[in-house]
PAZAPA-4460 file (N, C-alpha, C; in steps of 0.05 Angstrom, whole numbers, plus 32768, in hexadecimal, padded with zeros to 4 digits):
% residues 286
    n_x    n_y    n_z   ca_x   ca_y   ca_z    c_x    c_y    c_z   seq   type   mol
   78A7   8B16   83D4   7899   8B2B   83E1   78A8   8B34   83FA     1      X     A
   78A8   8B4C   83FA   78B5   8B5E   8412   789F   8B59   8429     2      X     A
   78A1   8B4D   8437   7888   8B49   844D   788C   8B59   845D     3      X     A
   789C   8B6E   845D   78A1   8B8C   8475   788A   8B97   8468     4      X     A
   7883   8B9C   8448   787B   8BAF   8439   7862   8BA8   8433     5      X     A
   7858   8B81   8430   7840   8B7B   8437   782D   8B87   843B     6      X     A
   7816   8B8F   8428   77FC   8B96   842C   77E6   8B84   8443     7      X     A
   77DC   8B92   8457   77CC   8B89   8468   77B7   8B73   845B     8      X     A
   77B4   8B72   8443   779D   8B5F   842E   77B1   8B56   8430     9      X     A
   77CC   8B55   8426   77EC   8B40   841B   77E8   8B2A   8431    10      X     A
   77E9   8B39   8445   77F5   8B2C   8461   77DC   8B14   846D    11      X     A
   77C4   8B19   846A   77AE   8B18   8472   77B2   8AF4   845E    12      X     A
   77A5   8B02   8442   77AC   8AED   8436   77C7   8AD3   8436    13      X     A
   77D6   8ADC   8437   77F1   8ACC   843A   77F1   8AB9   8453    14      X     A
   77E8   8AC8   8465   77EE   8AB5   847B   77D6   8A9E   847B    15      X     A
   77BA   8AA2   8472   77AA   8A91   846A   77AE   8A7B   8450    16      X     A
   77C4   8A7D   844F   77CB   8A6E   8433   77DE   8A64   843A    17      X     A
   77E9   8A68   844D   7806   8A57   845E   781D   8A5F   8451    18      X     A
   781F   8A82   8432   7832   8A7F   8428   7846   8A85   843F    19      X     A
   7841   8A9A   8453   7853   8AA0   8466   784C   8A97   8482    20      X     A
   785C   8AA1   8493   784B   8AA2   84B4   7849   8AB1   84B8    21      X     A
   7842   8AB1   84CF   7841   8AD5   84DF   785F   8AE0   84ED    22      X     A
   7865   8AC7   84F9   7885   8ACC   8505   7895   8AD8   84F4    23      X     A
   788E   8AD4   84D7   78A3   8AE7   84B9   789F   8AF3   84BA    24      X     A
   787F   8B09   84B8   787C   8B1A   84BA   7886   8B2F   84CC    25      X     A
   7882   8B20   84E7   7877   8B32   84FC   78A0   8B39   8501    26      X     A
   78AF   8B23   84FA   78CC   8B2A   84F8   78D7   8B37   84EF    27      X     A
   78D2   8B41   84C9   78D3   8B4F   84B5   78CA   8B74   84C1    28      X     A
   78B3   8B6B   84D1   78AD   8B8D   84E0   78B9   8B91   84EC    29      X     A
   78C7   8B89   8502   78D0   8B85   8516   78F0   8B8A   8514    30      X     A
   78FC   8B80   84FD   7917   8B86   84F1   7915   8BA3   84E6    31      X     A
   78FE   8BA6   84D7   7902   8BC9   84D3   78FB   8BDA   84ED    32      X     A
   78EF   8BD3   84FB   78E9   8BEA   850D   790A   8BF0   8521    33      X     A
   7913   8BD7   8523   7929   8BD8   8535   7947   8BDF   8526    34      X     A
   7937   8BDE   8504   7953   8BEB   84F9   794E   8C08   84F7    35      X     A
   793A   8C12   84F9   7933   8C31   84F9   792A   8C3C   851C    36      X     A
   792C   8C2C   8527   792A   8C3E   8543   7939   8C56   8544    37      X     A
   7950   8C55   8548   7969   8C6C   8540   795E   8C83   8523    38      X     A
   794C   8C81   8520   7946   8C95   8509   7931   8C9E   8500    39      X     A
   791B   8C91   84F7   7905   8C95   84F3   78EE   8C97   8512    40      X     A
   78F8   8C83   8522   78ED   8C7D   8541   78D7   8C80   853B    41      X     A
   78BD   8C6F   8534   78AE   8C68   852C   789A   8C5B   854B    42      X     A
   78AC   8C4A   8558   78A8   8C3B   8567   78AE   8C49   858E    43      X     A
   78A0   8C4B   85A1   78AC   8C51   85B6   78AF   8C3D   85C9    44      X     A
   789E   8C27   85C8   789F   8C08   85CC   789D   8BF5   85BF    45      X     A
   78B6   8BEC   85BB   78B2   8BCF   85A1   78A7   8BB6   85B9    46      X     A
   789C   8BAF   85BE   788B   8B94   85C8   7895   8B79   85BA    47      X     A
   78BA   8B75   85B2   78B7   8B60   859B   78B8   8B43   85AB    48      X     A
   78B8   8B40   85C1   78C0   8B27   85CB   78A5   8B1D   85C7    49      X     A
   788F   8B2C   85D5   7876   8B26   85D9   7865   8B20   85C0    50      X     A
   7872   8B2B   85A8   7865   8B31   858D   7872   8B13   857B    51      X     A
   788B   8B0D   8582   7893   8AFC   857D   787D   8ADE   857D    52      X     A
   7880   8AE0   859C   7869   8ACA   85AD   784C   8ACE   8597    53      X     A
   7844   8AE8   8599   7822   8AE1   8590   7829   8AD3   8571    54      X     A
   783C   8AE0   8564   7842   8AD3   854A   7847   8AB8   8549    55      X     A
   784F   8AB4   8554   7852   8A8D   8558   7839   8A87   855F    56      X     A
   782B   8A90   8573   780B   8A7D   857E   77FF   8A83   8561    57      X     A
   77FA   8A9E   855C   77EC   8A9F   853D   77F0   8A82   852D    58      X     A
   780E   8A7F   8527   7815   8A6A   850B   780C   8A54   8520    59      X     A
   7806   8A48   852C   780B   8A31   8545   77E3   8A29   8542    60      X     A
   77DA   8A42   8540   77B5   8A43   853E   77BE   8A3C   851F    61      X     A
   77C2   8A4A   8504   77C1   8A43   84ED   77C2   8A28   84E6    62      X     A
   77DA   8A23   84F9   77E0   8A04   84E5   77D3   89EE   84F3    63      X     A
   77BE   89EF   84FF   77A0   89E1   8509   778E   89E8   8500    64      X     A
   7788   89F9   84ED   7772   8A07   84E5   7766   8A18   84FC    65      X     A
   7774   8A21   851A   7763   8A2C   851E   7769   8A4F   851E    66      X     A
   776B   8A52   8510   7774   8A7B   850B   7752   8A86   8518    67      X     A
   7759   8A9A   8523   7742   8AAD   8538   7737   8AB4   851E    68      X     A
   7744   8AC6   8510   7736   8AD2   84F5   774D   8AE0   84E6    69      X     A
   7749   8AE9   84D1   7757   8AE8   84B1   776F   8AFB   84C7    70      X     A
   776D   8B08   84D6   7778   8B1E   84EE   778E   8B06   84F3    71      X     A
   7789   8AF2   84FE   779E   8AE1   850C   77BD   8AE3   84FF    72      X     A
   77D0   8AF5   8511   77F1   8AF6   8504   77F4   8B0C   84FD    73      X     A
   77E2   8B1B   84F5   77E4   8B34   84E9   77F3   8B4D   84F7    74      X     A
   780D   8B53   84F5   781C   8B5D   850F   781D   8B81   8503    75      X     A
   7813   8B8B   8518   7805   8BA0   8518   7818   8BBE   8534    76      X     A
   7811   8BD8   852B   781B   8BE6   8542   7808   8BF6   8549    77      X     A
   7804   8C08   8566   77F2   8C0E   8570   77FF   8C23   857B    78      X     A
   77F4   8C3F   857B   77F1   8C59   8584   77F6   8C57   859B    79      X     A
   780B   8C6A   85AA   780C   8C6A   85C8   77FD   8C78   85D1    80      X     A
   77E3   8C80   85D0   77CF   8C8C   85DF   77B8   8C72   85DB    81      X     A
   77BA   8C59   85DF   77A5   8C42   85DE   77AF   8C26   85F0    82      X     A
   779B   8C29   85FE   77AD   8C1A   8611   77AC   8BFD   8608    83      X     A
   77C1   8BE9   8610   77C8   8BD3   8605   77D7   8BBE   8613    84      X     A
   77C0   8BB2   862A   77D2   8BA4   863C   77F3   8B95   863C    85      X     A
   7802   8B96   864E   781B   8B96   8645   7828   8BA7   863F    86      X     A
   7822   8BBD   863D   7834   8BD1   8631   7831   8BE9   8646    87      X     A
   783F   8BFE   8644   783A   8C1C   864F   7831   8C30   8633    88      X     A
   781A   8C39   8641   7809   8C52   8634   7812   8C6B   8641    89      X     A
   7825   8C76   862A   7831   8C92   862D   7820   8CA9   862B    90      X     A
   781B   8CA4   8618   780B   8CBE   8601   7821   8CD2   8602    91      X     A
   783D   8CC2   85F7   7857   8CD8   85F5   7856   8CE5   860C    92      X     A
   7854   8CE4   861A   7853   8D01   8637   7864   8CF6   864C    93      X     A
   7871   8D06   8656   7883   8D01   866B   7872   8D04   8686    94      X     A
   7863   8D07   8684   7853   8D03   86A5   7845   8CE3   86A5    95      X     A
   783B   8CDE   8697   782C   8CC3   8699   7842   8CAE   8687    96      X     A
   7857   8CAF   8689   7876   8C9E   8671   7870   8C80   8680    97      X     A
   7866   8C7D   869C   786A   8C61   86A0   7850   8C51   86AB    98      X     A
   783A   8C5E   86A7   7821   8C5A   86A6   781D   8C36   8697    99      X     A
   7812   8C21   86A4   7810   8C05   8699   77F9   8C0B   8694   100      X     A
   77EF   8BFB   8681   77D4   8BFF   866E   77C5   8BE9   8684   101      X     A
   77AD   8BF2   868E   77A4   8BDC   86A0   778F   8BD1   8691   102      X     A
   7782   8BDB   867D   7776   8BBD   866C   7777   8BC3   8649   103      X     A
   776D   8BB6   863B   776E   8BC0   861A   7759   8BCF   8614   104      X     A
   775D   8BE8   85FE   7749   8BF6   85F7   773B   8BDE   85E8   105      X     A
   7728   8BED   85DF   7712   8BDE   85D8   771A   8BD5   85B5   106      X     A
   772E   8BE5   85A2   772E   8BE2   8592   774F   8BC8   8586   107      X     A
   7758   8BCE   85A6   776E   8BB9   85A4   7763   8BA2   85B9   108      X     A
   7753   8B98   85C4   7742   8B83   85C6   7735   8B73   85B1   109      X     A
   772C   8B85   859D   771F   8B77   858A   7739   8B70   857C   110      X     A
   774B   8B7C   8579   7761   8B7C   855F   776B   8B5C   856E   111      X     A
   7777   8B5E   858C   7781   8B52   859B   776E   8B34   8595   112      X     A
   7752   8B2A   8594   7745   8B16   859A   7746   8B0F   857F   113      X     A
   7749   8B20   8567   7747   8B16   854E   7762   8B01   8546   114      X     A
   7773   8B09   855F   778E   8AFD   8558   77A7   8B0C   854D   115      X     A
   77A9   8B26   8552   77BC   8B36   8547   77C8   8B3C   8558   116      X     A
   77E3   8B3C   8549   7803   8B42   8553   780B   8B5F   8559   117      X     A
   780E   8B66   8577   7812   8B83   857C   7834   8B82   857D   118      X     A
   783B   8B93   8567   7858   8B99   8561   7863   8BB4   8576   119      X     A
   7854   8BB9   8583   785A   8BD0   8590   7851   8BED   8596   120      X     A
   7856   8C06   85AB   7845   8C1C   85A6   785C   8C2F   8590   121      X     A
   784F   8C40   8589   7858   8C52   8576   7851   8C6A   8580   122      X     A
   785C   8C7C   857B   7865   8C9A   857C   784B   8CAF   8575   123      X     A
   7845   8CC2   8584   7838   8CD8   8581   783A   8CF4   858F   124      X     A
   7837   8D00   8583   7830   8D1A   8599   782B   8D13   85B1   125      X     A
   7839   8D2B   85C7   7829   8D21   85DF   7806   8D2B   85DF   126      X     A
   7807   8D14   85F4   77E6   8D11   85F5   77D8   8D18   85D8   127      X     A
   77DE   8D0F   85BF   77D7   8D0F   85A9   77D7   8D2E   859F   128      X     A
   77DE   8D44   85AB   77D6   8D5F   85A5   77EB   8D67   8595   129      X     A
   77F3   8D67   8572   7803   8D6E   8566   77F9   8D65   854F   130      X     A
   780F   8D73   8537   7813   8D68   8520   782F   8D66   850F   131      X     A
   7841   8D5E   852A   785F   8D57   851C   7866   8D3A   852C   132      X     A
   785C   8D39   8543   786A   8D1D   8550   7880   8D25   8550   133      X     A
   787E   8D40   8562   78A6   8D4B   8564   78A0   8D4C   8583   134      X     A
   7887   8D4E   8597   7882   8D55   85AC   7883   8D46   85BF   135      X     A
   7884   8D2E   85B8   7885   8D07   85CB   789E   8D0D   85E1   136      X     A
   7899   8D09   85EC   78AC   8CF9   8609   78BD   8CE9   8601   137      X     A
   78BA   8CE1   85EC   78CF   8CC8   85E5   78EC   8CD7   85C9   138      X     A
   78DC   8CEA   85BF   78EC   8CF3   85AC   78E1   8CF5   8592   139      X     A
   78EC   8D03   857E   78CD   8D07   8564   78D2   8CF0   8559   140      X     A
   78C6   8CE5   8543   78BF   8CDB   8530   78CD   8CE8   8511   141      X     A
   78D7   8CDC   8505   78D6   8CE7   84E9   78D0   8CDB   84D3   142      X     A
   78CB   8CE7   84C4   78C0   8CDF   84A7   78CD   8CC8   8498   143      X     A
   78C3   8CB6   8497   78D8   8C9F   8489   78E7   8CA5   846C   144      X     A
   78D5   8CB8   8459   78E4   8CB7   8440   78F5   8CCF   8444   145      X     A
   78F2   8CE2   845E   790B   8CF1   845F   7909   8CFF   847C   146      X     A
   791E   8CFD   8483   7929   8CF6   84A3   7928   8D0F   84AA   147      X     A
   7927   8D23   8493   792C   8D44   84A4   790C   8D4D   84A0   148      X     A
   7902   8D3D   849B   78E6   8D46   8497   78CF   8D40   84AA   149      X     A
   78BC   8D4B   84B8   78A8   8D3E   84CF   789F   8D21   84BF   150      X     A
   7888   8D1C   84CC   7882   8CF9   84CC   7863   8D0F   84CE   151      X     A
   785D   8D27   84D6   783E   8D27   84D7   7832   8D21   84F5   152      X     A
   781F   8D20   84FF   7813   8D1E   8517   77F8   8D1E   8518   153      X     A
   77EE   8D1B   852E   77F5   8D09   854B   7805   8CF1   8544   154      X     A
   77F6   8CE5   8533   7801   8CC6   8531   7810   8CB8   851E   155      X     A
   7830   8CCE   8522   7845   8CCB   850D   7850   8CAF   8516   156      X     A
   784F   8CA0   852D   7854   8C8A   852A   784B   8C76   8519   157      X     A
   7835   8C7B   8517   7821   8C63   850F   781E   8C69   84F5   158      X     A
   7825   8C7E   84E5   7829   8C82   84CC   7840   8C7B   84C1   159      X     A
   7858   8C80   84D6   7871   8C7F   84C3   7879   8C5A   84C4   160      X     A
   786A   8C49   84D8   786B   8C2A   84E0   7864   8C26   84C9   161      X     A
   7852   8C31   84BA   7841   8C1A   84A4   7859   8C26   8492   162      X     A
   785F   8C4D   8483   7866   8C4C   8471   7882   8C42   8475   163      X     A
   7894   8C3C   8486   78A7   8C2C   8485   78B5   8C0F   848E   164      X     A
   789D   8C00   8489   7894   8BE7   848A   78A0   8BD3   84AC   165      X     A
   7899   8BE1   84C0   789B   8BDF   84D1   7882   8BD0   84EB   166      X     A
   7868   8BD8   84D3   7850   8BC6   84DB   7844   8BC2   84BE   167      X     A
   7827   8BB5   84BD   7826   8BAC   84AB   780B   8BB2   84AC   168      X     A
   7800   8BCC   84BE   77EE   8BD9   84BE   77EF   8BDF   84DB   169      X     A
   77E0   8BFB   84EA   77E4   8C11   8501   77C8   8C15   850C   170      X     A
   77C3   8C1C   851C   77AF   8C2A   852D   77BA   8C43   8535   171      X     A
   77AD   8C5F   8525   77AF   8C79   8530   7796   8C85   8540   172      X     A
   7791   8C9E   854D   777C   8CB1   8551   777F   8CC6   8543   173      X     A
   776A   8CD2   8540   775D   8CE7   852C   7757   8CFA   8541   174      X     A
   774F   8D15   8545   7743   8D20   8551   773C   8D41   8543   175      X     A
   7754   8D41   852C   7755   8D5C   8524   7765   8D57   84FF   176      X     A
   7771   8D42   84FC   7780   8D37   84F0   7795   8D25   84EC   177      X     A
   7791   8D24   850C   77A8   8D12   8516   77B1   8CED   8504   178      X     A
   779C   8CE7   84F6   77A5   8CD1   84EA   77A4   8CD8   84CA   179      X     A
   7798   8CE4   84C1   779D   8CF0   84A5   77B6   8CFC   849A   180      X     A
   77BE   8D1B   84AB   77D7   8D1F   84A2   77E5   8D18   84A4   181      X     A
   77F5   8D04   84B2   780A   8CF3   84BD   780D   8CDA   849B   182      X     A
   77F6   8CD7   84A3   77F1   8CBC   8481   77F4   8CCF   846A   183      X     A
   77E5   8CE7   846C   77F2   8CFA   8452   780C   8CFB   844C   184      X     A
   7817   8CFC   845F   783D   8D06   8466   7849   8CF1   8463   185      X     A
   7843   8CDD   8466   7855   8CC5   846A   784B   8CAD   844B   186      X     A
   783A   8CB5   8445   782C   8CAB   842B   7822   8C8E   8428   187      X     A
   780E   8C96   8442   77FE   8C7C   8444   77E2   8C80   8448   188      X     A
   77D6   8C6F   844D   77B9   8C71   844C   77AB   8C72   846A   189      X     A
   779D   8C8A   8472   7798   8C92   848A   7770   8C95   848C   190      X     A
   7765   8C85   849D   774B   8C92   849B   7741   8C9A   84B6   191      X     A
   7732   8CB6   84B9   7726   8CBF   84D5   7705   8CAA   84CD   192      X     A
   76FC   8C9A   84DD   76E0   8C91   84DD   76CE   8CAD   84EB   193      X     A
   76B6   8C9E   84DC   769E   8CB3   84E9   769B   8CAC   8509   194      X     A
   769C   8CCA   8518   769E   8CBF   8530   7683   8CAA   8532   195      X     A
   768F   8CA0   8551   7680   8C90   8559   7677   8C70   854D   196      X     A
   7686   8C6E   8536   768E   8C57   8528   769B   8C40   8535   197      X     A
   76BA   8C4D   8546   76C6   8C3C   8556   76C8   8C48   856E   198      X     A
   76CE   8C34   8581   76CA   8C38   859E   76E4   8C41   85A3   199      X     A
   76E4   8C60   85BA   76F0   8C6F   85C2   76FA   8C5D   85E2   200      X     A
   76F3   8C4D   85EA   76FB   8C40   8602   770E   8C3A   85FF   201      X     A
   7723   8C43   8618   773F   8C3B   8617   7751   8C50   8604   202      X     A
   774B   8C63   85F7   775F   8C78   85ED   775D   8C8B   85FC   203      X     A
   7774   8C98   8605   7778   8CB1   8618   776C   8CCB   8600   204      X     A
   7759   8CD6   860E   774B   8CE9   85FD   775D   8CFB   85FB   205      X     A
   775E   8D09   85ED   775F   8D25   85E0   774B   8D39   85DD   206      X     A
   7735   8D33   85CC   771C   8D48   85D0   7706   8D2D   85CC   207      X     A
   7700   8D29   85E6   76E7   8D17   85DD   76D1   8D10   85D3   208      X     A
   76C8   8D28   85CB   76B4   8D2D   85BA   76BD   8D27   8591   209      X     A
   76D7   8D2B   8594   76E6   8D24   8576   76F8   8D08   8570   210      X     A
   76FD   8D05   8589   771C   8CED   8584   770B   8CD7   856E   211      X     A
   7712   8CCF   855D   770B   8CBD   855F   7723   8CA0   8550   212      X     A
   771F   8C8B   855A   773B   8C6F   8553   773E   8C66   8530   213      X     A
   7747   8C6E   8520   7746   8C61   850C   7761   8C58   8500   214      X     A
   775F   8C47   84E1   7771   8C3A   84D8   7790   8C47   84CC   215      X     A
   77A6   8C3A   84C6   77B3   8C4B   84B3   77C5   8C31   84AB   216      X     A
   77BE   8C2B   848F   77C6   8C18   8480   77D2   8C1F   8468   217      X     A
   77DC   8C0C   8454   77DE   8C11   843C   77D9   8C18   8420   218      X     A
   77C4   8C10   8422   77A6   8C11   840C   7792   8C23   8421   219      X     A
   777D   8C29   8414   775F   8C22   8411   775E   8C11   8414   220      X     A
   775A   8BF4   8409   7757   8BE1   8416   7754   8BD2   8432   221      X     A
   7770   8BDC   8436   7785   8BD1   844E   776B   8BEA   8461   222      X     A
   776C   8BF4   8468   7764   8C0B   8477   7742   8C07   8478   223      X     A
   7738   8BF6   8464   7719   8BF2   8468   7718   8BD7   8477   224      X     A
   7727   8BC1   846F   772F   8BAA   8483   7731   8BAC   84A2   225      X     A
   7749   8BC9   84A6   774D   8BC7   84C2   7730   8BCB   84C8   226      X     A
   7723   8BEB   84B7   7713   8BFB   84C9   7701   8BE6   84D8   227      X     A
   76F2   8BC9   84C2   76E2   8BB7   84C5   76E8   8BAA   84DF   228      X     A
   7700   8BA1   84E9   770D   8B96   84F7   7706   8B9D   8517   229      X     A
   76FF   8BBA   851B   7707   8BC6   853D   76E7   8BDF   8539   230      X     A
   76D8   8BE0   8523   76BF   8BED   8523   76AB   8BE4   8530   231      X     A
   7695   8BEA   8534   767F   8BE5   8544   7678   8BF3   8563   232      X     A
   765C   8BEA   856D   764A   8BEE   857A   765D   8BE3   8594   233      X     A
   766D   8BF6   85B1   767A   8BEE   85C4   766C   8BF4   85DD   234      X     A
   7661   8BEA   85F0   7652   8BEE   860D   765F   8BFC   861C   235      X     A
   767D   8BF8   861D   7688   8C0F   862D   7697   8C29   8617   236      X     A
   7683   8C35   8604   768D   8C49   85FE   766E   8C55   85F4   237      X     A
   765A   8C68   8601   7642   8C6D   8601   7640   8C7C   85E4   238      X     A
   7657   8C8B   85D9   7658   8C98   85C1   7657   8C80   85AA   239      X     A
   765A   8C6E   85A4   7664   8C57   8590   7646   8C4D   858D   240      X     A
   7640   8C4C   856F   762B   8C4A   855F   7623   8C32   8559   241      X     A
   7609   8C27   8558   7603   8C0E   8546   760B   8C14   852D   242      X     A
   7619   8BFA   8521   761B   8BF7   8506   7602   8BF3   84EB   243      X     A
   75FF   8C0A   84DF   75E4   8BF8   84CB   75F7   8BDD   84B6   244      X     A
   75E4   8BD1   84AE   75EE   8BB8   84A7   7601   8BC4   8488   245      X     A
   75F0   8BDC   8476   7602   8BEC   8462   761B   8BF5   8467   246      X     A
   7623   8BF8   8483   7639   8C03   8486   764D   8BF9   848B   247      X     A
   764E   8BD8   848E   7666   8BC5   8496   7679   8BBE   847D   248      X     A
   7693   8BC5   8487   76A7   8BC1   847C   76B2   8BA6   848D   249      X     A
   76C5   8B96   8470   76CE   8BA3   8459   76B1   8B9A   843E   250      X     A
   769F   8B96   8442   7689   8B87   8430   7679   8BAB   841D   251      X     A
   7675   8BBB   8434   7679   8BD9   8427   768F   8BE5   8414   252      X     A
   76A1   8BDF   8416   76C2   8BE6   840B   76BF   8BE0   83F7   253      X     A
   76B5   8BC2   83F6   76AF   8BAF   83DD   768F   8BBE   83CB   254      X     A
   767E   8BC4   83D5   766E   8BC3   83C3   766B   8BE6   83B4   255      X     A
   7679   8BF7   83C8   7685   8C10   83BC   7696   8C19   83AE   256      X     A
   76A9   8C0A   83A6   76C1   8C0A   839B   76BA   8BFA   837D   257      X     A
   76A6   8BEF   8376   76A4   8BED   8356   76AC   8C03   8343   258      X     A
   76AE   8C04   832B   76B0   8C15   8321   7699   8C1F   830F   259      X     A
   7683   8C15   8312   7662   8C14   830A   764E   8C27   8325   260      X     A
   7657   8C2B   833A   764C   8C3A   834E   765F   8C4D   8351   261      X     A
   767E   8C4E   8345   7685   8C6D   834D   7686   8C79   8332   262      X     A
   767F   8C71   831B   7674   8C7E   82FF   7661   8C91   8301   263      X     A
   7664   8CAE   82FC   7658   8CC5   82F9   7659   8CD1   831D   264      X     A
   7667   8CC7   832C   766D   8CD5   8341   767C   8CF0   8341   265      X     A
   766D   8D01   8348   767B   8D14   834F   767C   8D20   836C   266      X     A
   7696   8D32   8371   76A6   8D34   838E   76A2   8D4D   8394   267      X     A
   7698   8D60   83B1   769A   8D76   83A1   76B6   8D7B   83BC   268      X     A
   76C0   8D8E   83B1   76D5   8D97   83C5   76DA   8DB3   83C4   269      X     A
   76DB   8DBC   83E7   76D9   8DDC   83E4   76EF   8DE8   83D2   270      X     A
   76F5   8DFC   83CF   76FF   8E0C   83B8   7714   8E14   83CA   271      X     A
   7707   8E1F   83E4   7724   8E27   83FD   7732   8E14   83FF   272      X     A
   7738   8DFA   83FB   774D   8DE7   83FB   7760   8DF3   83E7   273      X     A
   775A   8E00   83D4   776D   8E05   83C1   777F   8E20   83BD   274      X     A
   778F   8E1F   83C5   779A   8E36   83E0   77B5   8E47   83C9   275      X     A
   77BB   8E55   83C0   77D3   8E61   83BD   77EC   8E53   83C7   276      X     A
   77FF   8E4F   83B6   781E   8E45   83C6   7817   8E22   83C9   277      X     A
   77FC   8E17   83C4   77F7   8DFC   83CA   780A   8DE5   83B9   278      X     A
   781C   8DD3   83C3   7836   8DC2   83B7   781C   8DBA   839F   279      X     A
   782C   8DBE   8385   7823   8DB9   836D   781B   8D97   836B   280      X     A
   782A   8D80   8373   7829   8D65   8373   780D   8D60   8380   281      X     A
   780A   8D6F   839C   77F3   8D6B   83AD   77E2   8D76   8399   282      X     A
   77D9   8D8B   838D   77C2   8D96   837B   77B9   8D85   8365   283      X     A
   77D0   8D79   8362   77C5   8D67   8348   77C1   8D4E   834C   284      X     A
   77C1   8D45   835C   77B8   8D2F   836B   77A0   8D2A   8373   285      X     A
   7791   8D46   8380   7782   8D4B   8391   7769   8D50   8375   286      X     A
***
């Protein structure tokens, strides 16, 4: 197994089974991000010394039995508009470039206590307001399966980390599209949550009434795992919802995804999606 390319379930599982560690993993990302800095630039802070370290305490808790949760090792990248102690929160912009994150958002706290490995910040539009990740302070982003091509936006970092195995799952923002088209473009799996699902504490807003923090993984799967992971009811974010007990993932993921409850489903989808000149591959897909 390519453990760069490792599915977030792969990784999850594996390290609970002792086939690998986390230090492989989190090395394996860490070797691609720093062999594509020069090209894809995916990354605007690699964090590897530090990422190194959590990866060892991870395997160091495993091999006592005591792992935080199935999370423990799981080496992961994070949007530069979320703050992440240790690191500087850009939000790509040349006015705030050396800004120290003075505590963790709320959604890399939880990621952080579960035991997960922060590989670094990743690339976006400044202050998230785009859809090429050509507008950053640091320099654009490009598309991993082709270099002359965008990566998508806001959160072309965090899309192009997973599709070129650089993390082993991302934290983007949403506010307009910002984590969907980027995962469209880069051909991974991107979800906006219903607002007020996850806590907005600690992301430099964009439109606060819309931002909202979600996953961008490999699967479905992978992407209902994270969502489970950093969701819920937060005190310091007054917008963020009680959870009903139907709606917890990944145990929802699981009981929707039979193929006996999506029998006789039907989808409806507006008709204006289907546009003149629309790339034939995308139509037939869709």
């Amino acid at each position: 197994m390519d453990l760069a390319f490792a599915s977030l379930k792969e990784v999850m599982d594996g390290l609970a089974k002792g086939a690998f560690s986390s230090r492989e993993v989190t090395d394996a990302c860490l070797a691609v991000a720093q062999k594509n800095a020069g090209t894809t630039h995916a990354y605007v802070a690699l964090l590897d010394e530090a990422a190194r370290k959590a990866a060892d305490e991870s395997d160091a808790r495993r091999a006592v039995g005591a792992a935080k949760s199935s999370f423990d090792g799981v080496p992961m990248a994070i949007k530069d508009n979320m703050l992440l102690v240790g690191s500087k929160t850009t939000a790509g912009s040349e006015i705030i470039r050396n800004y120290e994150s003075p505590y963790d958002a709320t959604v890399v706290k939880r990621l952080r206590e579960a035991g997960t490995v922060f590989l670094g910040k990743v690339n976006l539009d400044e202050f998230a307001m785009g859809g090429s990740t050509e507008t950053s302070c640091h320099g654009l982003t490009r598309n991993p399966w082709d270099h002359g091509k965008i990566a998508g936006g806001s959160s072309g970092g965090s899309a192009v980390s997973v599709a070129e195995g650089s993390a082993t799952a991302a934290l983007g923002s949403d506010t307009g599209g910002s984590i969907r088209q980027p995962a469209a473009m880069c051909g991974v799996v991107g979800l906006k949550p219903t607002y007020g699902r996850v806590s907005r504490y600690g992301l430099m807003a964009m439109a606060s009434s819309l931002d909202q923090i979600g996953p961008i993984a490999r699967s479905v799967e992978d992407a209902s795992l994270l969502l489970g992971a950093i969701e819920g009811r937060d005190q310091m974010d007054s917008t963020s919802v009680d959870l009903k007990e139907e709606w917890a993932l990944p145990k929802a993921f699981e009981a929707h995804s039979s193929s006996a409850l999506l029998k006789g489903l039907r989808v409806g989808m507006p008709k204006e999606y289907f546009v003149p000149g629309m790339d034939e591959g995308v139509e037939s897909s869709v």
